[in-house]
Phi, psi and omega in degrees: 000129168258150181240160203223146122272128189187126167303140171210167185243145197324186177273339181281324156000120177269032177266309184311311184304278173329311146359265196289340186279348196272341149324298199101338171241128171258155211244327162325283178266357189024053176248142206241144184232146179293155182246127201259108167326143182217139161083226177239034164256116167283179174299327197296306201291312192289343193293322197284320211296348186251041202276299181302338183267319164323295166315298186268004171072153159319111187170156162277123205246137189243308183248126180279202208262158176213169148244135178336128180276161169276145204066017166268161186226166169275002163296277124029320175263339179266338172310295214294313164327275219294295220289307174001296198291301209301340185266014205213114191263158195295136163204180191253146167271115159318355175174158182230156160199167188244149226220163161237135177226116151089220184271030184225159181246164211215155142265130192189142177310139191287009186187144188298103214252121176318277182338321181267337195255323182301306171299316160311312177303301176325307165298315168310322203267335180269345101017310150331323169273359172256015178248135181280140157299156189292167188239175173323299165340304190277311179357297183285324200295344173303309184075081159294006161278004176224047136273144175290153152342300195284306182285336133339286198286333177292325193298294144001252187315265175343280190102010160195142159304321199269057173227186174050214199287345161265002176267126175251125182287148150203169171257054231302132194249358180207137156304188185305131151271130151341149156274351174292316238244335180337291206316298193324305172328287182324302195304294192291015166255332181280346165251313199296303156289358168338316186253036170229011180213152177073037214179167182281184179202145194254133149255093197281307161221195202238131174267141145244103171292168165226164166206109193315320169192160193320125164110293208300170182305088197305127175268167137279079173009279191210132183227137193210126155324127159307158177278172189274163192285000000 
């Protein structure tokens, strides 16, 4: 079993909603809902491009998924979770906008926020004393030969390159899209989130996934409100 830390916005959330239907999975109820063709994305093309975010749920990832280091129980972890939250207040990311980063498109700030890179860091790090070290395996499968310095020594150090000064928040909404296929995307994500960009995004609380064994679908755990601002 692996664990997560990650934003998600609550189950009821109509972002949470909007989400899971354009997914196919609520992460929440891991209950899987039909995918409906759109635009000229038939059922098949949407099912494959949203095969990888469907499996880890809608969600930002701040402690990436790990295993209980020895001697933590998940009783342990999760106390260290709830109180987290309770000390640490809700606040907003100033615009969301859906965005492509390398080939998959995101939800993602429009612009880069301290705050939000500062709250990240704050999680890698309380965090940390429950993650078992990477064993060789995972190591390669990261392929740190195509990583920067910085992200190399983070992976080390972390257990994932993208934190601290390499983490770009984001939500993912597609595995790689074609480059023929990019523009299409973009427009039916950009209607399809229409009343979720170019606007704030609350970061109101914190998830703890789970992922019952290597491969299977990430659930959501445990989901706990931020303290108020």
């Amino acid at each position: 079993m692996r664990y997560a830390v990650y934003f998600t916005p609550e189950a009821d959330h109509p972002l949470t909603l909007a989400a899971s239907d354009w997914l196919g999975r609520d992460a929440f109820s891991g209950m899987d809902s039909a995918i409906q063709p759109v635009a000229d994305f038939s059922e098949d093309e949407r099912t494959e491009l949203t095969a990888d975010p469907r499996r880890y749920g809608f969600h930002a990832t701040l402690k990436a998924p790990f295993t209980l280091a020895d001697g933590y129980s998940e009783t342990a972890l999760i106390e260290r979770f709830r109180d987290f939250c309770a000390t640490n207040a809700a606040f907003d990311i100033p615009s969301a906008v859906v965005n492509r980063i390398g080939p998959f498109f995101a939800l993602v700030p429009a612009e880069l926020h301290p705050p939000l890179q500062a709250f990240a860091a704050s999680i890698v790090e309380a965090f940390e004393p429950f993650r078992a070290p990477l064993g060789e395996a995972d190591i390669a499968r990261r392929r740190p030969e195509r990583m920067n310095e910085a992200q190399r020594a983070h992976l080390m150090r972390w257990g994932y390159p993208y934190v601290m000064e390499e983490f770009r928040f984001h939500m993912t909404l597609t595995g790689p899209v074609p480059e023929e296929r990019a523009g299409a995307m973009a427009e039916v994500l950009d209607r399809r989130f229409a009343d979720f960009i170019r606007r704030p995004l609350r970061i109101s609380g914190l998830a703890l996934f789970i992922e019952p064994e290597r491969g299977a679908p990430f659930i959501v755990h445990d989901w706990q409100p931020l303290a108020a601002a």
